[in-house]
VOBA-855540 format. One record per residue (C-alpha): residue in one letter; y negated, x, z. Coordinates in steps of 0.02 Angstrom, whole numbers, padded with zeros to 5 digits, always signed. Each point is the difference from the previous one (the first is absolute). Example, Ala and Ser with C-alpha at 12.3 -4.5 7.8 and 13.67 -1.06 7.14 Angstrom:
VOBA-855540
a+00225+00615+00390;s-00172+00069-00033;
end
This chain:
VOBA-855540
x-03761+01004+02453;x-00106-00049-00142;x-00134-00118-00008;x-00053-00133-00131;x+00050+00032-00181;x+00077+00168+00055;x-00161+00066+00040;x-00039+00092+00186;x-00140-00120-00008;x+00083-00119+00165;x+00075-00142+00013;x-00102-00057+00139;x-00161+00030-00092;x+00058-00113-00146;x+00076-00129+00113;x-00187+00000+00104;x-00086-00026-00172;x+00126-00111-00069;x-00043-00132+00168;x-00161+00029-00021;x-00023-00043-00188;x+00081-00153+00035;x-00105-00054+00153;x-00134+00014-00121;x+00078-00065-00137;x+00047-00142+00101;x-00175-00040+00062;x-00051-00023-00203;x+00147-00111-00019;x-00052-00108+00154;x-00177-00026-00068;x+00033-00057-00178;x+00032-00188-00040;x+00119-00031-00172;x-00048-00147-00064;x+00042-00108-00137;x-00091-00115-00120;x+00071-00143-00108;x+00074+00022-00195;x-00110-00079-00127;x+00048-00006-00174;x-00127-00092-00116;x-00079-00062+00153;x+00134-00096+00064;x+00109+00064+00132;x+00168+00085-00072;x+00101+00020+00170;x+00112-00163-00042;x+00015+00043-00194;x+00082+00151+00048;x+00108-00095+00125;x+00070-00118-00140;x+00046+00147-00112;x+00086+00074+00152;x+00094-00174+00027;x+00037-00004-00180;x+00079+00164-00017;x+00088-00034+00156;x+00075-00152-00049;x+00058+00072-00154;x+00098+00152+00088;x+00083-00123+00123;x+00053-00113-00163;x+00071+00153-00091;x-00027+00163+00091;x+00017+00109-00157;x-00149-00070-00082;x-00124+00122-00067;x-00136-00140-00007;x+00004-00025+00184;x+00042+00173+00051;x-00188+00042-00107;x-00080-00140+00096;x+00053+00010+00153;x-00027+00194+00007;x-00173-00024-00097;x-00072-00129+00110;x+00050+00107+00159;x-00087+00155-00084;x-00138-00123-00043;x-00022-00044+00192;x+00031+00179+00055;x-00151+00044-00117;x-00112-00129+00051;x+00011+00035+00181;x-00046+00184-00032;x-00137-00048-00127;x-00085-00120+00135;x+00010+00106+00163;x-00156+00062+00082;x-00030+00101+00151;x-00139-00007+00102;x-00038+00137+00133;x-00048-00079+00161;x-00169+00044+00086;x+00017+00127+00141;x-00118+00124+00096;x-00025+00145-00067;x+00068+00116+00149;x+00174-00080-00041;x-00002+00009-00195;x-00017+00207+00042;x+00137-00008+00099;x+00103-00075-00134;x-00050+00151-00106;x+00024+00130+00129;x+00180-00036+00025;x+00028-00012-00184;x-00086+00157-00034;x+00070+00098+00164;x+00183-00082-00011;x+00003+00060-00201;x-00084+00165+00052;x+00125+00052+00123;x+00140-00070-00119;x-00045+00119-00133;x-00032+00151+00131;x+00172-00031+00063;x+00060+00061-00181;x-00107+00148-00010;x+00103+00160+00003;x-00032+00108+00154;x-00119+00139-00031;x+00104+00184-00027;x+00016+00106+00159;x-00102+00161-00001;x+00142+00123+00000;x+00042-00079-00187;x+00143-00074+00066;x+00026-00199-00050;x+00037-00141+00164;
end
């Protein structure tokens, strides 16, 4: 039987480092806050402009549902908001001892190390014959 990717490398060598990397990666994920700050536009906040674009375009589609103008502002305005959310989120890693934040990195590092060993090919044998 073959290991992972076809290699002789093991299965259970890239399962192992596959758990591992995402114990680690895990523990990063559990000490970052996402936040999220308001939409200013000229100084004034731009969350319920957006909104009344969105209404508008949506009240044109249900009035005639082939309408190019509403189809472009409904699907602009939802672009618009999908934009904005990614343009205003922040993350913010959590303060934790430093015997932890090396654990993080040592299952990353060992869980990706064994996941790339388990795709090495297997040395030759000595008699020159291949596994």
């Amino acid at each position: 039987m073959r290991g992972s990717g076809g290699s002789p490398g093991g299965l259970a060598t890239f399962l192992l480092g596959v758990v591992l990397a995402g114990i680690g990666i895990y523990m990063v994920f559990s000490r970052v806050i996402v936040h999220s700050q308001g939409w200013n536009l000229w100084g004034f906040d731009a969350s319920g402009a957006i909104l009344v674009v969105f209404m508008l375009g949506l009240g044109f589609l249900f009035f005639d549902s082939r309408s190019p103008w509403g189809w472009a502002l409904l699907i602009g305005s939802l672009a618009w908001i999908l934009l904005f959310i990614i343009m205003t989120v922040s993350f913010h890693f959590i303060s934790t001892n430093l015997l932890t934040f090396l654990l993080m990195l040592a299952f990353i590092g060992a869980g990706l190390g064994l996941v790339f060993r388990s795709f090495r090919s297997a040395p030759a044998k000595e008699d020159g014959q291949a596994p």
